[in-house]
C-alpha positions as CSV (number, residue, x, y, z in Angstrom):
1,X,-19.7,9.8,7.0
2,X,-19.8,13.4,8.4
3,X,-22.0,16.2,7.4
4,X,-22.4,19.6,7.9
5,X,-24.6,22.5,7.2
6,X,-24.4,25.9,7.8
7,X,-27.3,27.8,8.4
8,X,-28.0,31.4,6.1
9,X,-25.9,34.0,7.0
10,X,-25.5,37.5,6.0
11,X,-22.9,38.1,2.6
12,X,-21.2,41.6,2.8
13,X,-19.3,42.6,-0.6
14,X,-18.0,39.0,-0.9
15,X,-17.0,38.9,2.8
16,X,-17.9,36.8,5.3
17,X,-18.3,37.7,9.1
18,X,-16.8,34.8,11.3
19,X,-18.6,36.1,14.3
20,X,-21.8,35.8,12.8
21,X,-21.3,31.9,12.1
22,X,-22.6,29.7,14.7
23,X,-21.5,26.8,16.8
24,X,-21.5,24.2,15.0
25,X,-21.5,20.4,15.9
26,X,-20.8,17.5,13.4
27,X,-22.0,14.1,14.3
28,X,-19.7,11.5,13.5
29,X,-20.1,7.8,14.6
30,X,-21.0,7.7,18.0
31,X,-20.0,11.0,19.5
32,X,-20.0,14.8,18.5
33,X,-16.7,16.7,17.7
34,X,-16.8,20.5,18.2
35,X,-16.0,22.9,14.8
36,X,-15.0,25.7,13.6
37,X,-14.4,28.4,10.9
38,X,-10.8,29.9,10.1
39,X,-10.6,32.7,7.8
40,X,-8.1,32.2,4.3
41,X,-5.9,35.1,3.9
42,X,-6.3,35.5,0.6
43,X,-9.6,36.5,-1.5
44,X,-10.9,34.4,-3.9
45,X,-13.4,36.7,-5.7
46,X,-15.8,39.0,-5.0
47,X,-18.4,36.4,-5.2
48,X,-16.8,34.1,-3.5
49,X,-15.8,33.3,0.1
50,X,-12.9,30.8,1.3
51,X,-12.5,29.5,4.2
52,X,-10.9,26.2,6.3
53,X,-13.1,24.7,7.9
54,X,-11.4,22.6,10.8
55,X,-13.1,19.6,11.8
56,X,-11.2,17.6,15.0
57,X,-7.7,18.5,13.3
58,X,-8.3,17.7,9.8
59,X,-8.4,21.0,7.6
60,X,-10.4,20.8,4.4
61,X,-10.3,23.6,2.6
62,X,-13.3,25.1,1.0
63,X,-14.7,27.5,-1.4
64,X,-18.4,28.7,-1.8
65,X,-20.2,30.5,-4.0
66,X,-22.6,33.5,-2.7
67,X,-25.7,33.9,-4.4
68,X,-28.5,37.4,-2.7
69,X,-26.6,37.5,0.1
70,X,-26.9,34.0,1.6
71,X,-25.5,30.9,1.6
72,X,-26.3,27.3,2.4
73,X,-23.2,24.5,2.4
74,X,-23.2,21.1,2.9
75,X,-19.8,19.3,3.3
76,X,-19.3,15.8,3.4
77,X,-16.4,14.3,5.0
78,X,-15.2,10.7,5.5
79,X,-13.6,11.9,8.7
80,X,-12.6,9.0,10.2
81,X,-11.3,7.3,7.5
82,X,-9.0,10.6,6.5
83,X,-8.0,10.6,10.4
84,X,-7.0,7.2,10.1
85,X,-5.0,7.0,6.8
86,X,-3.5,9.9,8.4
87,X,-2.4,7.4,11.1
88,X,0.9,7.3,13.1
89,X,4.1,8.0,11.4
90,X,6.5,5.6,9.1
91,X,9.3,5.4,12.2
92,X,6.5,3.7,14.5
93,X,6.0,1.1,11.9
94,X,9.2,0.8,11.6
95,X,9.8,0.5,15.0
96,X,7.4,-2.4,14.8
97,X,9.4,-3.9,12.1
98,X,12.6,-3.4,14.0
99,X,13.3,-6.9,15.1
100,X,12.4,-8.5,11.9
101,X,14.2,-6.1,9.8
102,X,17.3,-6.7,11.8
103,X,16.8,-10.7,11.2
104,X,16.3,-10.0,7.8
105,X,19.6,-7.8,6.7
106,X,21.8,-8.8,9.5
107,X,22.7,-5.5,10.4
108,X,20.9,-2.8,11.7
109,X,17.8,-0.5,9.7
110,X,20.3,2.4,11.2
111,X,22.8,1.6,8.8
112,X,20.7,2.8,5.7
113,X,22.2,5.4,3.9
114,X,21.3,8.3,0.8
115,X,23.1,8.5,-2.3
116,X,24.6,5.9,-2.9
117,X,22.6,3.4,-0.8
118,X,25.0,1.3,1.3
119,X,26.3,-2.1,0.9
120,X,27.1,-5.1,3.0
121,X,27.9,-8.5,3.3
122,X,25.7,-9.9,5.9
123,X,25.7,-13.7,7.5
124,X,22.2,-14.1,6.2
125,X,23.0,-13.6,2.6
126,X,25.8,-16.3,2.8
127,X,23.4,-19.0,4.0
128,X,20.0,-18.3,2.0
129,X,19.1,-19.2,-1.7
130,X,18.3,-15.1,-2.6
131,X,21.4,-13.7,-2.0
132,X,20.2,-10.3,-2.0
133,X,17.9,-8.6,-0.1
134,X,17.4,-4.7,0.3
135,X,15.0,-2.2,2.1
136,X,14.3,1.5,1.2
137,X,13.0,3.6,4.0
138,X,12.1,7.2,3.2
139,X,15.3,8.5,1.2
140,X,17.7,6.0,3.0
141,X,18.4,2.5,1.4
142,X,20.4,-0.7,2.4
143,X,21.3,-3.6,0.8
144,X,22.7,-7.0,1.6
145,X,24.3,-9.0,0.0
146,X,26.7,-12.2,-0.7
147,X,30.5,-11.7,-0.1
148,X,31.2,-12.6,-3.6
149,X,29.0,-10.2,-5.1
150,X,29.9,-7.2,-2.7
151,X,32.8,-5.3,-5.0
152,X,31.1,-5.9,-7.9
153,X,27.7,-4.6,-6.4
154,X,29.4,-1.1,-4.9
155,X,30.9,-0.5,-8.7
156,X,27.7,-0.9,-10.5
157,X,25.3,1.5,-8.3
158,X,27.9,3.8,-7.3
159,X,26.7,6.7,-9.5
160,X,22.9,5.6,-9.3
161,X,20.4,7.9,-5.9
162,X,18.4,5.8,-4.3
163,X,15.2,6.3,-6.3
164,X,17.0,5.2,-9.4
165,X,18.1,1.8,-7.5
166,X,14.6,1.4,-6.1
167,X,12.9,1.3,-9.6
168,X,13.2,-1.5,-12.6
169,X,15.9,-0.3,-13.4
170,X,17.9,-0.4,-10.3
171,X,16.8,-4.4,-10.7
172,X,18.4,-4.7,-13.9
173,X,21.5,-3.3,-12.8
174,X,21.8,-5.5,-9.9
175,X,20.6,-8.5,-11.8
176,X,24.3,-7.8,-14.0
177,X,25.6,-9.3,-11.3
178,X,24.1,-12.0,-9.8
179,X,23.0,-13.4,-12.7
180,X,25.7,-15.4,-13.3
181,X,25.1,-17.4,-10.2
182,X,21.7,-18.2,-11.4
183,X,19.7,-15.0,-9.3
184,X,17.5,-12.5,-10.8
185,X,16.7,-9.4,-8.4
186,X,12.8,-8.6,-8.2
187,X,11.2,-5.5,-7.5
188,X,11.1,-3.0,-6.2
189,X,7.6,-4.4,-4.1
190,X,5.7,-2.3,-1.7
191,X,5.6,-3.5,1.7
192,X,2.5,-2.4,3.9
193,X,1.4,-3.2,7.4
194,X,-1.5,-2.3,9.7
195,X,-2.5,-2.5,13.2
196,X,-5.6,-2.1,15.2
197,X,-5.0,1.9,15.3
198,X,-4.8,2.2,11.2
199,X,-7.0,-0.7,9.7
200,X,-10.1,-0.2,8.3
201,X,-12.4,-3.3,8.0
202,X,-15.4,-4.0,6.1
203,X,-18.7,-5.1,7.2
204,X,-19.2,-8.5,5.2
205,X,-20.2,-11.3,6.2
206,X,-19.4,-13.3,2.9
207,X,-15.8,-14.9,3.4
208,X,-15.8,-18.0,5.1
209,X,-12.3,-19.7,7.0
210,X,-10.6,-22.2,6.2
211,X,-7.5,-24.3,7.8
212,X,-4.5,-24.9,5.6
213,X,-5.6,-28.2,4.5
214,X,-9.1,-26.8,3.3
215,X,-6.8,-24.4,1.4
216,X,-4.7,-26.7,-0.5
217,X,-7.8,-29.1,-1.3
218,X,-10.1,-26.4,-2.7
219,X,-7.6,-23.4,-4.3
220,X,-5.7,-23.8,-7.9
221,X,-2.4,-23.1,-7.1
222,X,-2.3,-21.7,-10.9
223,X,-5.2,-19.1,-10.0
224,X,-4.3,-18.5,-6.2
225,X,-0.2,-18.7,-6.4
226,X,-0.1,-15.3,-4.0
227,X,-1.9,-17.4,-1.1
228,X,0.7,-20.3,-0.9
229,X,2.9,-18.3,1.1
230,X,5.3,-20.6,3.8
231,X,3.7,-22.4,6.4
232,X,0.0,-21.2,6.4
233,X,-2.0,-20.7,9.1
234,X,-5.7,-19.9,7.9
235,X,-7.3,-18.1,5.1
236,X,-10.7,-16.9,4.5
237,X,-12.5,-17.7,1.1
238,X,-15.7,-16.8,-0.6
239,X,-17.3,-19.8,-2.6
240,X,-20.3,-19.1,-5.6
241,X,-21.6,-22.0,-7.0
242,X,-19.4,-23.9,-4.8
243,X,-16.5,-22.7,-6.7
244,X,-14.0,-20.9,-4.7
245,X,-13.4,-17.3,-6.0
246,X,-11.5,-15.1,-3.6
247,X,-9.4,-16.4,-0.9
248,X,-6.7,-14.7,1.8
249,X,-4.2,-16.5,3.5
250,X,-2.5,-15.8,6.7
251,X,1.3,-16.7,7.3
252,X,3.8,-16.3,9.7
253,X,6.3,-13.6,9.1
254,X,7.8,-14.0,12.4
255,X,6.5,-14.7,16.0
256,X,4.8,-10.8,15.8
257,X,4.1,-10.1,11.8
258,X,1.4,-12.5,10.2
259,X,1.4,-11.7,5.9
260,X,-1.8,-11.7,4.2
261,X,-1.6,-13.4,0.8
262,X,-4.8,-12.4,-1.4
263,X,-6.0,-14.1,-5.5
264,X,-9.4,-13.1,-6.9
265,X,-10.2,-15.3,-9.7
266,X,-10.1,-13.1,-13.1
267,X,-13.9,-13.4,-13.7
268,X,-15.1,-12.6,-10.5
269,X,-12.7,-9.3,-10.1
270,X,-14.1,-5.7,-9.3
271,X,-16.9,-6.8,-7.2
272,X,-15.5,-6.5,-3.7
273,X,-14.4,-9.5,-3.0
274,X,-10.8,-9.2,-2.3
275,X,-11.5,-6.0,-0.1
276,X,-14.1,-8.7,2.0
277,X,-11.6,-11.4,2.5
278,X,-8.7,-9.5,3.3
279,X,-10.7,-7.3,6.4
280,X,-11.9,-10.9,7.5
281,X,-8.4,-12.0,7.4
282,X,-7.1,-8.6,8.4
283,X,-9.2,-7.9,11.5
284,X,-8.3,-12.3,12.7
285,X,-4.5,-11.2,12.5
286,X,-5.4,-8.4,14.6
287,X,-7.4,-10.2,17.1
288,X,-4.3,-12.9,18.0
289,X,-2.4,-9.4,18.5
290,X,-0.1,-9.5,15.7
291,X,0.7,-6.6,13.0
292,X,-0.8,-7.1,9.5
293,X,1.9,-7.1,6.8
294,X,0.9,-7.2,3.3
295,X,3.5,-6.2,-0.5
296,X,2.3,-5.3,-3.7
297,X,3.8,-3.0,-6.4
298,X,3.4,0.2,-8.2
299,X,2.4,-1.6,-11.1
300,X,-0.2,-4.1,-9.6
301,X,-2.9,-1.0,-9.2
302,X,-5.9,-3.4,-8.2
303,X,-3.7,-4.7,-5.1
304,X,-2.6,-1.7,-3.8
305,X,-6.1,0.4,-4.2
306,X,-7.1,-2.7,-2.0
307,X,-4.6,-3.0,0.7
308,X,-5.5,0.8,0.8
309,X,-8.8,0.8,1.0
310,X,-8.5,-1.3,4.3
311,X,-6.0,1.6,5.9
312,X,-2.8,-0.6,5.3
313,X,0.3,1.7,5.5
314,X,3.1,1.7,3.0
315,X,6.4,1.9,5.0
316,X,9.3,0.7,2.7
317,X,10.4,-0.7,-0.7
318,X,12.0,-3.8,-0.6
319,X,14.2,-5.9,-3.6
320,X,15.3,-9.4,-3.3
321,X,17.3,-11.7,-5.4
322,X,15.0,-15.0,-6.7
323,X,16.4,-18.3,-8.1
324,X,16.0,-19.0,-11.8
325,X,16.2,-17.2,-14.8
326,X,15.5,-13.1,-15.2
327,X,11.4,-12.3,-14.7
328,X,9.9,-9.0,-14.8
329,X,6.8,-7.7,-14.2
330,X,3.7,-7.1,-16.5
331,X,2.4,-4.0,-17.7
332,X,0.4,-2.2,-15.4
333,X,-2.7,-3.8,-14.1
334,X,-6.1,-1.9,-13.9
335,X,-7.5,1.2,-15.0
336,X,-8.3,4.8,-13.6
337,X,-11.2,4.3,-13.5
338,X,-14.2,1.5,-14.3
339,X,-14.8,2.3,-18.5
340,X,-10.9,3.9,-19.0
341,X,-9.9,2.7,-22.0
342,X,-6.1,2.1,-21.9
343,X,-4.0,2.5,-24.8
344,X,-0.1,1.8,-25.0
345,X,2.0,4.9,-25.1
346,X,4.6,3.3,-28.1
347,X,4.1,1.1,-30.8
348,X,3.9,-2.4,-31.2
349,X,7.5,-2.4,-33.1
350,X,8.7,-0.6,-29.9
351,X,7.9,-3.4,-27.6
352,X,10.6,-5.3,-25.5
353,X,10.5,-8.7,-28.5
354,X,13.2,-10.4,-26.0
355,X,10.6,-10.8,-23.6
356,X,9.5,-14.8,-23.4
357,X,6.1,-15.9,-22.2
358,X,5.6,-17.3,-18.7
359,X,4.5,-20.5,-19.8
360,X,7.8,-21.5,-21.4
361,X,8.7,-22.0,-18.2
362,X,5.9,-24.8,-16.9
């Protein structure tokens, strides 16, 4: 946390002298960063002043009220958290994602493409159960794809930008298709990563770790599905009354990209406790020297105010095809804000009726 105060300076009709504002130093963590004042072109009022004030290259801009010719402001600034979520741009994640996106598509990121997103039929799509997997970076999108599927594919999205593939209804469309070999597309999901330069920790000492075997003896795969990802490594829980109530795992990705898989059970959300276990898993990733990746999706608001909170980066939207029949996603998850009450926009007769229950499924 950052603050700053100016000290009283003379007010003239609304304007403000720069020379007549000190030096001023802001103290933030350890060391000092120098600041300054930069004027706003444009007035605001004649009892008001507006200025930028520009703190180690992040620009807030401000406006203050004058009252007898003085003034006294106090900003506060999470400076290093807005330095860091500012962070390093997309193609350097990317660029760390390189050889696993390559593994992942058979062909190269490079080949992305706007309007309409391109198609291929890739080795890797012959060979796994999916059958479809696609990636949008920025604007550009890819997708890959079985051979049989390929014509078929490139007719159905051929009128559709890439935001409208990337989006439920892009799934639908796609699921057309493959559903007739017994694949359902999901998505689009959110994937996130973070490295040493980006992530932002916590300071809790609650979560405890526990190997793979601990994981599968004390977590419900019914409440904690998310953290039995493939071939687990670790995860780090929080236990109350001896009842386990957070937990994140840690799986292998590949050789350099470890995923973080994260439950909370439902009575024990909105206390912190997924935030605690994924910085304890989050900063262990980090230490063995491998890049955090994390997904979620727009409509899973809890998750991604989460993986936010702890500086991971959103870098693509990704869709893959899943065995089984056609699932979709709920309705949003969370509020605004703690107390919102939420109401549906239409009417109960308006609601999807050929939507089946989950449990029919079991």
């Amino acid at each position: 946390m950052c603050f700053i105060k100016l000290v009283p300076i003379p007010i003239f009709d609304g304007c403000l002298s720069l020379t007549d504002i000190p030096p001023l130093n802001a103290h933030i963590g350890s060391g000092d960063v120098g600041s300054r004042i930069v004027p706003i072109q444009r007035r605001l009022s004649s009892n008001q002043i507006g200025f930028i004030l520009q703190l180690d290259c992040i620009m807030i801009q401000c406006r203050i009220k004058t009252t007898l010719q003085v003034f006294v402001l106090t900003v506060c600034i999470i400076h290093h958290k807005i330095k860091k979520r500012m962070g390093l741009p997309n193609s350097y994640y990317i660029d760390l994602l390189q050889p696993w996106l390559q593994n992942q598509l058979g062909i190269s990121i490079d080949s992305a493409s706007v309007d309409p997103v391109s198609i291929y039929s890739t080795p890797p799509r012959q060979t796994d159960k999916i059958g479809l997997w696609a990636i949008k970076v920025d604007k550009k999108g890819i997708i890959t794809t079985r051979a049989e599927w390929l014509d078929a594919l490139k007719l159905s999205i051929a009128d559709l930008s890439t935001d409208q593939l990337f989006s439920i209804f892009g799934a639908y469309e796609l699921s057309r298709i493959t559903l007739d070999d017994g694949i359902g597309v999901w998505g689009p999901s959110w994937l996130l990563v973070g490295e040493s330069g980006s992530f932002l920790p916590v300071n809790d000492t609650r979560p405890i770790q526990l190997t793979a075997d601990e994981i599968s003896q004390h977590a419900d795969h019914d409440l904690f599905w998310h953290c039995f990802l493939d071939q687990v490594i670790t995860g780090f829980a929080i236990f109350e009354m001896e009842q386990l109530v957070a937990l994140a795992s840690v799986s292998p990705v590949n050789d350099e990209i470890w995923e973080i898989g994260i439950d909370v059970v439902p009575t024990a959300k909105g206390r912190g406790l997924g935030r605690a276990v994924v910085s304890a898993a989050g900063q262990w990733i980090l230490s063995h020297n491998r890049l955090i990746y994390a997904t979620t999706a727009a409509w899973n608001v809890p998750s991604a105010r989460l993986l936010r909170s702890v500086g991971l980066k959103h870098v693509a939207s990704i869709m893959t095809g899943i065995a089984g029949p056609f699932r979709i996603p709920p309705q949003p998850l969370g509020c605004p804000r703690r107390g919102t009450q939420i109401y549906n926009y239409y009417p109960d007769w308006a609601m999807n009726k050929e939507i089946l229950p989950a449990s029919v499924l079991d």
